[in-house]
N, CA, C and O atoms as a DFTB+ gen file, in Angstrom:
604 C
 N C O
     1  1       2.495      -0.910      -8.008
     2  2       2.628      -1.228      -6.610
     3  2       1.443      -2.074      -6.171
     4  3       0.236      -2.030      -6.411
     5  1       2.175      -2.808      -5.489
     6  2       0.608      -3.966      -4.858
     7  2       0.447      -3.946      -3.711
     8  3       1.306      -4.478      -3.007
     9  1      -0.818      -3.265      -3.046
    10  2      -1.034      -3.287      -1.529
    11  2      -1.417      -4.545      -1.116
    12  3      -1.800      -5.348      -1.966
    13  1      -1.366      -4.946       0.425
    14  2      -1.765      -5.877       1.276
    15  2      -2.290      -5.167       2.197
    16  3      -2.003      -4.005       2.483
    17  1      -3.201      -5.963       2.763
    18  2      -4.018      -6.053       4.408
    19  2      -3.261      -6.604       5.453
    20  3      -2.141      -7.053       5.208
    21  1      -3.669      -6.624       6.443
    22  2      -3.309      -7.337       7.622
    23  2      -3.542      -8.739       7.653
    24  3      -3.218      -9.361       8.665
    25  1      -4.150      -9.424       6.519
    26  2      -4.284     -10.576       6.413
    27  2      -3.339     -11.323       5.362
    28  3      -3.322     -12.543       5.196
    29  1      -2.358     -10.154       4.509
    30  2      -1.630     -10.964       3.537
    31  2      -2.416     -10.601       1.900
    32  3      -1.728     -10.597       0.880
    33  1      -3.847     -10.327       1.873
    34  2      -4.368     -11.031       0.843
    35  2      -4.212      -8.942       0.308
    36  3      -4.144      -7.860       0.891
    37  1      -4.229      -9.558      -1.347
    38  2      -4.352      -8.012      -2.416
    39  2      -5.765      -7.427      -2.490
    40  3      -6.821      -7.919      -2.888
    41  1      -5.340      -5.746      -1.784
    42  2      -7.249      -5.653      -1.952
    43  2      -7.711      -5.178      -2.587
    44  3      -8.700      -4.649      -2.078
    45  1      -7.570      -4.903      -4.000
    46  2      -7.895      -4.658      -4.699
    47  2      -9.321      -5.673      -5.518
    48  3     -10.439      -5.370      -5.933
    49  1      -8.434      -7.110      -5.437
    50  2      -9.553      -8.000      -5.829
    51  2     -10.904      -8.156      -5.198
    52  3     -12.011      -8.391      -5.681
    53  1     -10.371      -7.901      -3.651
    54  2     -12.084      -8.474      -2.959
    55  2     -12.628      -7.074      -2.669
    56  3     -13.307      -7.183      -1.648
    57  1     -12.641      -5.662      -3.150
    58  2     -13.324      -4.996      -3.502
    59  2     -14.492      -5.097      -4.455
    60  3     -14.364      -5.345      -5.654
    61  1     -15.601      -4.896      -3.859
    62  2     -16.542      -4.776      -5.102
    63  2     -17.003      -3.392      -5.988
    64  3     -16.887      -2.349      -5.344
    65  1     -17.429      -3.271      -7.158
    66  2     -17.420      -2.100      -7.552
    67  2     -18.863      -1.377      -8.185
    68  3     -19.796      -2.144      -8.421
    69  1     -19.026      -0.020      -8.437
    70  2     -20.192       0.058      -8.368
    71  2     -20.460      -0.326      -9.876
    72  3     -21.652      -0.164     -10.137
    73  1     -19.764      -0.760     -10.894
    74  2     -19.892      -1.144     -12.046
    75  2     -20.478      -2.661     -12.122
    76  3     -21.035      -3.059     -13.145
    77  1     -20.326      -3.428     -11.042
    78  2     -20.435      -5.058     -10.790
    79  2     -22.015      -4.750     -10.074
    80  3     -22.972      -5.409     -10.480
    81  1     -22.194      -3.737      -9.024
    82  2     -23.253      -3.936      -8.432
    83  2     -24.575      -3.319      -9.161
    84  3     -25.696      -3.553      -8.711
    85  1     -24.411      -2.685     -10.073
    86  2     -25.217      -2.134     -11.075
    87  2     -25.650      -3.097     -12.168
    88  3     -26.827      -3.251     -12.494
    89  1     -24.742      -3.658     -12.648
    90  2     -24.846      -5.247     -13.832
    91  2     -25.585      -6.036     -12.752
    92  3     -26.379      -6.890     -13.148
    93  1     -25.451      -5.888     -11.650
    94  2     -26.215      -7.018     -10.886
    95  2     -25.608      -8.158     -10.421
    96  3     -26.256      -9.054      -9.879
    97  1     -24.240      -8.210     -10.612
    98  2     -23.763      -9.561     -10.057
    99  2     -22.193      -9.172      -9.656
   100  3     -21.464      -8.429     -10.312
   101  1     -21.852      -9.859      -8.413
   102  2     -20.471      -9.749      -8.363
   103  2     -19.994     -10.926      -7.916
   104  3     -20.393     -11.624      -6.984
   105  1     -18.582     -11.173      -9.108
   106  2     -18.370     -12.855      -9.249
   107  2     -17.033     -12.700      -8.497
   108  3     -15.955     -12.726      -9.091
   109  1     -17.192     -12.478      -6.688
   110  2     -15.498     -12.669      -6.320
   111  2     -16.126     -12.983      -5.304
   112  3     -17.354     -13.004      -5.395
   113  1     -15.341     -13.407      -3.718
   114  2     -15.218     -13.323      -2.416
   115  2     -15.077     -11.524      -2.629
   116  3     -14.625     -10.892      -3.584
   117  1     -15.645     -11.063      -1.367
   118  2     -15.626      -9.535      -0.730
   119  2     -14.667      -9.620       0.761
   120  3     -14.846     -10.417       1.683
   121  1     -13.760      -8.691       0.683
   122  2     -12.992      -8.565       1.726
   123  2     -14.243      -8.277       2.938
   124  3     -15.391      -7.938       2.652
   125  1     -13.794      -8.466       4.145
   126  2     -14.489      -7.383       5.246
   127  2     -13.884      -7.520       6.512
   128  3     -13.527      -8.670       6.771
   129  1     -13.608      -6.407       7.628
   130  2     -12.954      -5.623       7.939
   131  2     -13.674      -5.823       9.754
   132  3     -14.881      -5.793       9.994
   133  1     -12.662      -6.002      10.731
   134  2     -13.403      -6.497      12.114
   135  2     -12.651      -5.154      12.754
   136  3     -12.239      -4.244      12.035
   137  1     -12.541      -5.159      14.068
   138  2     -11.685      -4.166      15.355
   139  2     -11.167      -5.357      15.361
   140  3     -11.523      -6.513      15.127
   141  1     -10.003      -4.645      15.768
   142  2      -8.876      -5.975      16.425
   143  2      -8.985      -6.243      17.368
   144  3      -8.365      -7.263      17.666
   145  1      -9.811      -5.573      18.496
   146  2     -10.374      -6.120      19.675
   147  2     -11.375      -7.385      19.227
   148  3     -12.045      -7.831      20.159
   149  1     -11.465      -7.686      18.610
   150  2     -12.409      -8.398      18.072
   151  2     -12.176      -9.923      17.459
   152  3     -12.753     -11.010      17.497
   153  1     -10.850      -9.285      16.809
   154  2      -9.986     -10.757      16.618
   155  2      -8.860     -11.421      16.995
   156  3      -7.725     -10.983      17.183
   157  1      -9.313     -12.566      17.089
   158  2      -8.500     -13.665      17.766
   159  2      -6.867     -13.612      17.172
   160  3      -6.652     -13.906      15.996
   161  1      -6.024     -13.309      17.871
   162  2      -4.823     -13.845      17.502
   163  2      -4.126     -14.954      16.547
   164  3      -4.438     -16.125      16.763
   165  1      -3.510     -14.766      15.852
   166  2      -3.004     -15.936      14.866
   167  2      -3.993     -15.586      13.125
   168  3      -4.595     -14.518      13.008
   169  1      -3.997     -16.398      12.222
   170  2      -4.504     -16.914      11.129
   171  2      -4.867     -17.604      10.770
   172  3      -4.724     -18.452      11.652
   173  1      -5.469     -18.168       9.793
   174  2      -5.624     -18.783       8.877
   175  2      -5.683     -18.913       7.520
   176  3      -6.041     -17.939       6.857
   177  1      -5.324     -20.200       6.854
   178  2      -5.110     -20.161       5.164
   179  2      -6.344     -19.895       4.678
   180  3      -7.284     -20.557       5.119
   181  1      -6.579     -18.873       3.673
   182  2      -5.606     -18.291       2.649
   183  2      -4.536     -17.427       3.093
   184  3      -3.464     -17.284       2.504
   185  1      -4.996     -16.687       4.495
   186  2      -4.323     -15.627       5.248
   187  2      -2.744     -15.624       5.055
   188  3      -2.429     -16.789       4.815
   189  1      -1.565     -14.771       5.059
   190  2      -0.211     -15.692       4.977
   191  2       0.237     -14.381       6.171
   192  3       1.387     -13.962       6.035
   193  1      -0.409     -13.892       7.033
   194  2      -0.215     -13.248       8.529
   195  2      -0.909     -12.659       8.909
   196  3      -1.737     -12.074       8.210
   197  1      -0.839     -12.568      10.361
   198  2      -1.563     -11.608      11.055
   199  2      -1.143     -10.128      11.925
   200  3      -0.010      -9.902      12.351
   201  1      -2.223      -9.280      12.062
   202  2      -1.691      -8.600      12.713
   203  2      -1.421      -8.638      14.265
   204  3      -1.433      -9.843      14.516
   205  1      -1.176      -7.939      15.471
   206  2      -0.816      -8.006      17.067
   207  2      -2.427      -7.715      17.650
   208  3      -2.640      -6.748      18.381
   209  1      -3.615      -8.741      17.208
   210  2      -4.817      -8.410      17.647
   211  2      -5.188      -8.865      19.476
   212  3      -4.586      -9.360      20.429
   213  1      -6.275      -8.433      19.222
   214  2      -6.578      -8.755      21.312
   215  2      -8.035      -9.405      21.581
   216  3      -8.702      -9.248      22.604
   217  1      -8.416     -10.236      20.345
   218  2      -9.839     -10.487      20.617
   219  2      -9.739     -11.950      21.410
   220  3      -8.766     -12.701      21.351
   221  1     -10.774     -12.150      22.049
   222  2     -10.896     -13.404      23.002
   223  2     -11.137     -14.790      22.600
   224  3     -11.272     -14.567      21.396
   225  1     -11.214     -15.421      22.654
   226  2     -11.408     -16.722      22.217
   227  2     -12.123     -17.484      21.320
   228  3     -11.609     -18.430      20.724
   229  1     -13.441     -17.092      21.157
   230  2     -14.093     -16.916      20.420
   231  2     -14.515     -15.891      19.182
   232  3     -15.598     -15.722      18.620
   233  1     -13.297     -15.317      19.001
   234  2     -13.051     -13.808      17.877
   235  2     -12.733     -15.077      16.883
   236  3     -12.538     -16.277      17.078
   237  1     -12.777     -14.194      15.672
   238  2     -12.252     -15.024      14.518
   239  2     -11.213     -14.775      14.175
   240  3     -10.612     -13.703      14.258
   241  1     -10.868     -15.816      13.720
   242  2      -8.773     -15.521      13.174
   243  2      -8.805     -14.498      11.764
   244  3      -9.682     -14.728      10.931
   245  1      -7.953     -13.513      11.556
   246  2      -7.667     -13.328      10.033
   247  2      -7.607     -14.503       8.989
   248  3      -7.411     -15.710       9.129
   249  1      -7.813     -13.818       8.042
   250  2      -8.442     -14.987       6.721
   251  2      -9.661     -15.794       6.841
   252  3      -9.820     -16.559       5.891
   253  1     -10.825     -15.844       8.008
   254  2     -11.458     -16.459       8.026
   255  2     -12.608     -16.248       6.616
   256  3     -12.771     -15.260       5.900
   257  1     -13.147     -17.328       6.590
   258  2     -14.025     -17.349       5.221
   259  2     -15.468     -17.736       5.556
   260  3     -15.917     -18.882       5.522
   261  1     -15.954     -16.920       5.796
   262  2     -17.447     -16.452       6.103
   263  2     -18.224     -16.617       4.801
   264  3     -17.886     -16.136       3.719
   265  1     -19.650     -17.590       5.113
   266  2     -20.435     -17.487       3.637
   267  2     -21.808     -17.302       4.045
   268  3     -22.380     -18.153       4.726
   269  1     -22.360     -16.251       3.670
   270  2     -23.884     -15.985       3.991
   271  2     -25.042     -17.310       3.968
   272  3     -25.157     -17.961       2.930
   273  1     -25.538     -17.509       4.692
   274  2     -26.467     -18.778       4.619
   275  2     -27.714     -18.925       3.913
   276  3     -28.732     -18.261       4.108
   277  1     -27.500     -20.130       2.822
   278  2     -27.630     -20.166       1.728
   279  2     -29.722     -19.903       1.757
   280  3     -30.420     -19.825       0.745
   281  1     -30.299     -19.817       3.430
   282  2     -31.557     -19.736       3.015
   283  2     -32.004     -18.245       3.576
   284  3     -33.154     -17.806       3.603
   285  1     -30.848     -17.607       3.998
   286  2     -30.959     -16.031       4.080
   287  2     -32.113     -15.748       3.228
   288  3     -32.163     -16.106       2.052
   289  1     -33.042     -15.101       3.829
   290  2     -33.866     -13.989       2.764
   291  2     -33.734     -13.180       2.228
   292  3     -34.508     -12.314       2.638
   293  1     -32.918     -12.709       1.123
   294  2     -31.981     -11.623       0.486
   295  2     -33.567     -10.868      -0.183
   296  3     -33.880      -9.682      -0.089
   297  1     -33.993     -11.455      -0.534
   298  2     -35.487     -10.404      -0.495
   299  2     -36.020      -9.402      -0.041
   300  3     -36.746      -8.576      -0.595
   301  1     -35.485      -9.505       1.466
   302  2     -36.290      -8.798       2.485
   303  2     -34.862      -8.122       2.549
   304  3     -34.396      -8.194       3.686
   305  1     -34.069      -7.507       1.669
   306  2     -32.597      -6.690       2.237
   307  2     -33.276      -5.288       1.435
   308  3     -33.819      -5.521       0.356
   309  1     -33.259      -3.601       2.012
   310  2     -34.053      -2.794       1.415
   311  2     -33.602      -2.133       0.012
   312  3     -34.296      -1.166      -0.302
   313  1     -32.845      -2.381      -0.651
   314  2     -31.936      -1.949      -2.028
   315  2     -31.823      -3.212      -3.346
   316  3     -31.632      -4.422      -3.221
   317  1     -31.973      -2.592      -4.287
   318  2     -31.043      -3.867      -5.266
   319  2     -29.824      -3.590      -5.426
   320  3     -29.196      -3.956      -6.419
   321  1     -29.472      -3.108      -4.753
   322  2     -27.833      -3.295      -4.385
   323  2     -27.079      -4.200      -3.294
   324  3     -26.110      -4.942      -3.137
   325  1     -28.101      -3.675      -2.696
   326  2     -27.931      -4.759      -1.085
   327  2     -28.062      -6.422      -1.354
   328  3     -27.552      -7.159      -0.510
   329  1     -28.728      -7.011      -2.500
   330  2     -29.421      -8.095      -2.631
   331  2     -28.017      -8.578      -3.252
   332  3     -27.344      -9.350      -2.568
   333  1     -27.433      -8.079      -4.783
   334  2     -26.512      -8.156      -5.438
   335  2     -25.696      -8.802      -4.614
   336  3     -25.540     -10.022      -4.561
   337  1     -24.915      -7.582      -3.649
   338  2     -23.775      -7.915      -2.305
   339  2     -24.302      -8.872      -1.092
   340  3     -23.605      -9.285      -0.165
   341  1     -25.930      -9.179      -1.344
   342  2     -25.956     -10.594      -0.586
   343  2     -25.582     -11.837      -0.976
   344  3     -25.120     -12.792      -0.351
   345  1     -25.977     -11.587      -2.611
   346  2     -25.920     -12.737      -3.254
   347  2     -24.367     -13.402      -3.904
   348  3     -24.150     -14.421      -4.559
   349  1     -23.378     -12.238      -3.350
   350  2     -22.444     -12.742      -3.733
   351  2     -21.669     -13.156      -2.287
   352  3     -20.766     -13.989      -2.360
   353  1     -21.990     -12.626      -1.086
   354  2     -21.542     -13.554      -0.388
   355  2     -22.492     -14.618       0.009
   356  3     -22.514     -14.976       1.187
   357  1     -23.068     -15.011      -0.630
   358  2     -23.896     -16.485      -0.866
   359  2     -23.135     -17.724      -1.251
   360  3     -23.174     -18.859      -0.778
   361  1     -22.486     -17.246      -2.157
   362  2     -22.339     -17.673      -3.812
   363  2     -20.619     -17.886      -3.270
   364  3     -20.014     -18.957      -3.281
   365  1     -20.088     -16.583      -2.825
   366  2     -18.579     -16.653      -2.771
   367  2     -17.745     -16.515      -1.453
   368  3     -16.603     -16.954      -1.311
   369  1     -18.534     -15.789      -0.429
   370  2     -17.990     -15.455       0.932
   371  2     -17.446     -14.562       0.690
   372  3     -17.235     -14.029      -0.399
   373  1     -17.026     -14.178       2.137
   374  2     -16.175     -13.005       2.211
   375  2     -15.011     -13.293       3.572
   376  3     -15.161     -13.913       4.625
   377  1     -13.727     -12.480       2.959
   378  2     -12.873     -13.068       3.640
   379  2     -12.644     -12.074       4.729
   380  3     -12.734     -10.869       4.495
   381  1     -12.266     -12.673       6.259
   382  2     -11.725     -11.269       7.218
   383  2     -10.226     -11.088       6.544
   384  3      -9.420     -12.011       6.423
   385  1     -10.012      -9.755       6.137
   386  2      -9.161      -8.974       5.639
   387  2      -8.155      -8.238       6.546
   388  3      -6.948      -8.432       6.400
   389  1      -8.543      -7.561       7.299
   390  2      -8.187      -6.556       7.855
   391  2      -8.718      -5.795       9.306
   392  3      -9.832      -6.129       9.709
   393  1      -7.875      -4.695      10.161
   394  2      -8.975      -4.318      11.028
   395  2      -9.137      -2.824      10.602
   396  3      -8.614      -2.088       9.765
   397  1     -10.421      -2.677      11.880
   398  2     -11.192      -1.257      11.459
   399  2     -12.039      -0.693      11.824
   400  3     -11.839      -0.402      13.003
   401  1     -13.312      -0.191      11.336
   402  2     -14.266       0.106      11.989
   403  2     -15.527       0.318      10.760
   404  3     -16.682       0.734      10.859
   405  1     -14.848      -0.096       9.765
   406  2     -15.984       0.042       9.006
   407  2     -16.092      -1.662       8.012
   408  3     -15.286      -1.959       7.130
   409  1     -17.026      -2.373       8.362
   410  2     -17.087      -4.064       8.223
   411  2     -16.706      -4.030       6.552
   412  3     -15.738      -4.648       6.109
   413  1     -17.338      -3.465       5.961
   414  2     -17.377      -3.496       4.258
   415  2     -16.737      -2.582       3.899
   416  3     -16.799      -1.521       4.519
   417  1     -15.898      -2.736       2.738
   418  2     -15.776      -1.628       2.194
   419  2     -15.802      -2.058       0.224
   420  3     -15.649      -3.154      -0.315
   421  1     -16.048      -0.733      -0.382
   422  2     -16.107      -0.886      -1.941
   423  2     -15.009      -0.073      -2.214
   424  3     -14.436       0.750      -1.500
   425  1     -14.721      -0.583      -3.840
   426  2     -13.935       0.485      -4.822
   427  2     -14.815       1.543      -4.694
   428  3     -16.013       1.482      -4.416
   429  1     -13.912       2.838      -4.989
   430  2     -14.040       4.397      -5.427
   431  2     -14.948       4.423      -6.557
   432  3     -14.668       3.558      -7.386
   433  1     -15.953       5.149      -6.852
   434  2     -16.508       5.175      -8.513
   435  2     -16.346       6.057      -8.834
   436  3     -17.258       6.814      -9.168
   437  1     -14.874       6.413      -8.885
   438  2     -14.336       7.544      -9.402
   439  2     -13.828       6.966     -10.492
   440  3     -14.315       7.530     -11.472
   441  1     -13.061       6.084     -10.818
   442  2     -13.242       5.481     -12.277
   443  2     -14.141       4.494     -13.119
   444  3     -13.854       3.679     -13.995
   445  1     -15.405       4.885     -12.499
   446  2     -16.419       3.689     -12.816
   447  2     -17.880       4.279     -13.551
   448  3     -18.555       5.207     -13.106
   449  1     -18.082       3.722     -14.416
   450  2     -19.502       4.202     -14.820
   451  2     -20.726       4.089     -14.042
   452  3     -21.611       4.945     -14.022
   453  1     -20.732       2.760     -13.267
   454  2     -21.887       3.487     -12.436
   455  2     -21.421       4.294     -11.035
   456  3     -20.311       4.152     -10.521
   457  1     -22.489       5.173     -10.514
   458  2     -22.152       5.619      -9.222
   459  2     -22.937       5.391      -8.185
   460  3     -24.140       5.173      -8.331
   461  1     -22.367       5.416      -7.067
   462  2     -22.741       4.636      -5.672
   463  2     -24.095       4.949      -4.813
   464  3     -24.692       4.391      -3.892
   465  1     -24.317       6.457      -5.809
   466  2     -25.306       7.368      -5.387
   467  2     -26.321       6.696      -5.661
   468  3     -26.285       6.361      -6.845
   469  1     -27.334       6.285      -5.065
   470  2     -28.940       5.659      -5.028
   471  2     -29.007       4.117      -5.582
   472  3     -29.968       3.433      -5.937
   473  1     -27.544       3.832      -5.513
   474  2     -27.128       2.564      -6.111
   475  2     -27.452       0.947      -4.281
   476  3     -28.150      -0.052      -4.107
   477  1     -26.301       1.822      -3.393
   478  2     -26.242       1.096      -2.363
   479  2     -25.695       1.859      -1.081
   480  3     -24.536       2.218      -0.871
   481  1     -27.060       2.050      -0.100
   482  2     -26.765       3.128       1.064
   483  2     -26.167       2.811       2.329
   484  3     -26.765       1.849       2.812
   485  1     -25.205       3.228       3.093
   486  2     -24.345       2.555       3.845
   487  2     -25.098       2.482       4.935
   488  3     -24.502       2.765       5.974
   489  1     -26.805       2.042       5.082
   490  2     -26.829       0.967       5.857
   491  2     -27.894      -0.269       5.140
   492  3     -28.780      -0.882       5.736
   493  1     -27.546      -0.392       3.863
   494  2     -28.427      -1.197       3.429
   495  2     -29.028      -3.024       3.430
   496  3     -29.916      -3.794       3.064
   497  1     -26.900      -2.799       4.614
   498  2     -26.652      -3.984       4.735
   499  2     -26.862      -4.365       5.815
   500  3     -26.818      -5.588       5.943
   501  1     -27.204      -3.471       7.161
   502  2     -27.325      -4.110       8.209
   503  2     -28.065      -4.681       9.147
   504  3     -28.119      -4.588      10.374
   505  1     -28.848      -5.532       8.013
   506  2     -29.811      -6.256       8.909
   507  2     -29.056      -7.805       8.630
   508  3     -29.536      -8.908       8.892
   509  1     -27.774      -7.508       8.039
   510  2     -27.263      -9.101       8.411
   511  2     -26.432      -9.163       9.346
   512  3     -25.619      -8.265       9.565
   513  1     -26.561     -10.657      10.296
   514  2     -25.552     -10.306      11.476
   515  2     -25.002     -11.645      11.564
   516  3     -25.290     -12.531      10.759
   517  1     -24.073     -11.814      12.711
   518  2     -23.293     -12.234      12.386
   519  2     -23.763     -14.124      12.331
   520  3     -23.255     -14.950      11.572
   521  1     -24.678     -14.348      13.210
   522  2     -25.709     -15.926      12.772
   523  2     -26.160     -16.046      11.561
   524  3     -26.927     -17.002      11.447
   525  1     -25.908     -15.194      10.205
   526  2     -26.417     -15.416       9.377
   527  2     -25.567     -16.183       8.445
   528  3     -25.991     -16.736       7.431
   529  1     -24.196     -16.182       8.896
   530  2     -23.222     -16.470       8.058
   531  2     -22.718     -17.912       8.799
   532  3     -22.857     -18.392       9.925
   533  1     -22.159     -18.271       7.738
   534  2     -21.615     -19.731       8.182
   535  2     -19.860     -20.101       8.002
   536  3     -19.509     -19.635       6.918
   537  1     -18.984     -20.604       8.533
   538  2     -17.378     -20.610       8.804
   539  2     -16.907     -21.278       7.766
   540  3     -17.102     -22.370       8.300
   541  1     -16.385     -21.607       6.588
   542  2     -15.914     -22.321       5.644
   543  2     -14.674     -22.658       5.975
   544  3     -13.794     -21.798       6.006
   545  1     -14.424     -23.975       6.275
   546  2     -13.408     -24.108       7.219
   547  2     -11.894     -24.769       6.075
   548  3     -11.731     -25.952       5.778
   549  1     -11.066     -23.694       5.674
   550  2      -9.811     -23.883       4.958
   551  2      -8.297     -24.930       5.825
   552  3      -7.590     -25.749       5.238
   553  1      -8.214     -24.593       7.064
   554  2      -7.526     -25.382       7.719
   555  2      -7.578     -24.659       9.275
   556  3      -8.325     -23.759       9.658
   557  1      -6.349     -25.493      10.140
   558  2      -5.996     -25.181      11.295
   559  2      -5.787     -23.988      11.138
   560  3      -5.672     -23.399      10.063
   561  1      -5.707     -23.434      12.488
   562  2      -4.697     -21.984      12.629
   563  2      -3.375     -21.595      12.953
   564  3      -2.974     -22.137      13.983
   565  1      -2.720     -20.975      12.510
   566  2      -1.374     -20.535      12.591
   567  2      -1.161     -19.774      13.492
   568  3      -1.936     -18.860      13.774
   569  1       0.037     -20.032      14.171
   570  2       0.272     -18.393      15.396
   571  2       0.491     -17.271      14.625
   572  3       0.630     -17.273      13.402
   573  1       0.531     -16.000      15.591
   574  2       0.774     -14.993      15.058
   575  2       2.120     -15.025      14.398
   576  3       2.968     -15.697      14.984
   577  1       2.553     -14.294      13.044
   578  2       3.702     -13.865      13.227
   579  2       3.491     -13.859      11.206
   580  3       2.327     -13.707      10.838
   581  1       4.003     -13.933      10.668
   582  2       4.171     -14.274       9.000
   583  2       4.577     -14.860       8.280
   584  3       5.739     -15.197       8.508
   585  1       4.063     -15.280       7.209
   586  2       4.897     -16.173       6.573
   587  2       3.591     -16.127       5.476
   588  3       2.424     -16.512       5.550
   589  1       4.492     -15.375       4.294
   590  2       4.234     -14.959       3.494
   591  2       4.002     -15.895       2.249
   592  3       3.666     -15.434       1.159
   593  1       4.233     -17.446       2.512
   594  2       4.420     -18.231       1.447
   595  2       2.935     -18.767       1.082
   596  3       2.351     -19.623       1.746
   597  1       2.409     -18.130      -0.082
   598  2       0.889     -19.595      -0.308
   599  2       1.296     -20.216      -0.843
   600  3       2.318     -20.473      -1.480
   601  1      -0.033     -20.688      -0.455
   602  2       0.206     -22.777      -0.549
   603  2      -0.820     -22.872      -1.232
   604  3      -1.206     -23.976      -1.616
């Protein structure tokens, strides 16, 4: 069975895992996760729909592709875990996925050799905000509604 988000995209892939953040590198885009008060109505590609959101004008569409800015000080982030998951949305971005209340999320290391424990602490990340990142701009936006076809 293959799940989807509210954005269309499989989330399995833009999960990161604690096996990737332990090796030290993770080679994908990372999903991450807004309130739907938060986002703007409609989509964008890669996105192939959206959900019935209520954010204002300046919210970001689903699928947007966010990339950490490339002179971020990932140095000054307090974990080597935190640095890892900076450096890969450096490197790869991260896509808006879905809504929620929790911005990031990882795979389970319930099937994973490393574990999450003293690895990466759920606030290790939040001294990045949202000026730190930059819009990678894939195309126009689509109205709400679906259409499931990529392009």
């Amino acid at each position: 069975m293959h799940e989807a988000d509210a954005a269309g995209f499989p989330i399995a892939p833009l999960l990161f895992t604690a096996d990737e953040v332990k090796a030290g590198s993770i080679n994908h885009a990372i999903r991450f996760i807004l309130p739907n008060s938060r986002v703007k109505r409609g989509y964008v590609r890669p996105a192939t729909h959206a959900t019935g959101t209520t954010g204002g004008t300046n919210a970001p569409y689903y699928g947007v592709h966010l990339r950490l800015r490339a002179n971020y000080p990932i140095d000054s982030l307090p974990s080597q875990g935190a640095k890892v998951v900076a450096r890969a949305m450096q490197k790869y971005g991260m896509y808006h996925a879905d809504g929620g209340q929790i911005a990031l999320t990882a795979m389970s290391d319930r099937n994973t050799t490393a574990k999450w424990a003293g690895l990466l602490g759920p606030r290790d990340l939040q001294a990045l905000k949202v000026e730190d990142f930059e819009v990678v701009d894939h195309a126009a936006a689509l109205p709400f509604g679906y259409n499931c076809v990529r392009k």
